[in-house]
N, C-alpha and C positions, 0 to 999 in steps of 0.2 A: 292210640293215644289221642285225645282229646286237647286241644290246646290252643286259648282265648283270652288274646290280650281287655280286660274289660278297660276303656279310657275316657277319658272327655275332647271333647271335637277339640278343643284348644291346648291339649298334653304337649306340651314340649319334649317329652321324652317319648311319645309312644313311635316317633317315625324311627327314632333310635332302636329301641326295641324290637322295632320288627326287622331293619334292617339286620344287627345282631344275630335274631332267630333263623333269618334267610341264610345265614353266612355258615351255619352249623346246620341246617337243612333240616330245620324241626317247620312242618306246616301246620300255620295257626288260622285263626279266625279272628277279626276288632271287633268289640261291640262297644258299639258308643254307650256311654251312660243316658245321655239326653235322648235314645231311641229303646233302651232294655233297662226299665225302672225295675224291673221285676228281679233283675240278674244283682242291680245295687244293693235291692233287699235284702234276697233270699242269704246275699254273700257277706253284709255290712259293710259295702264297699263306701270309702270316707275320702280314701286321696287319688291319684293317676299317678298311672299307670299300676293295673295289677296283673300278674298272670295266675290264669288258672288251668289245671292241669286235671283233666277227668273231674271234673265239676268239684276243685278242692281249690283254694287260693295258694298257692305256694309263693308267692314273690308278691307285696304289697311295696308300691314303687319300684323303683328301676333298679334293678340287679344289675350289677358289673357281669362283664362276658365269661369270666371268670367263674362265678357263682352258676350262669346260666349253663355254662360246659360242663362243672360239676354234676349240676344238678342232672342236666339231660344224659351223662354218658353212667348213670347210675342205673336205668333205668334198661 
């Protein structure tokens, strides 16, 4: 599984998000927006924090822990 928080250097919530991720032991990757325009494109990324999961957006801002345990123990 592929999994890449895309954020902006200034996201308020993206230390939250990672942190969250660590705690349920899902390993991701940050890409900043302001270093992978290409990833903002290709994805139509507009707000911060998004996560994508095998090159799909599944969470467009900040998912509750809730949502993210959902979603990750489906899998």
């Amino acid at each position: 599984m592929n999994v890449k928080i895309v954020a902006t250097k200034s996201c308020s919530h993206c230390s939250g998000l990672q942190h969250e991720l660590k705690d349920i032991g899902i390993p991701f990757e940050v890409l900043f927006v302001e270093e992978h325009p290409d990833v903002v494109v290709a994805h139509s990324i507009r707000h911060s924090p998004n996560l994508i999961v095998n090159d799909e957006v599944v969470f467009r801002g900040h998912p509750t822990s809730i949502e993210l345990r959902q979603f990750f123990s489906k899998g």
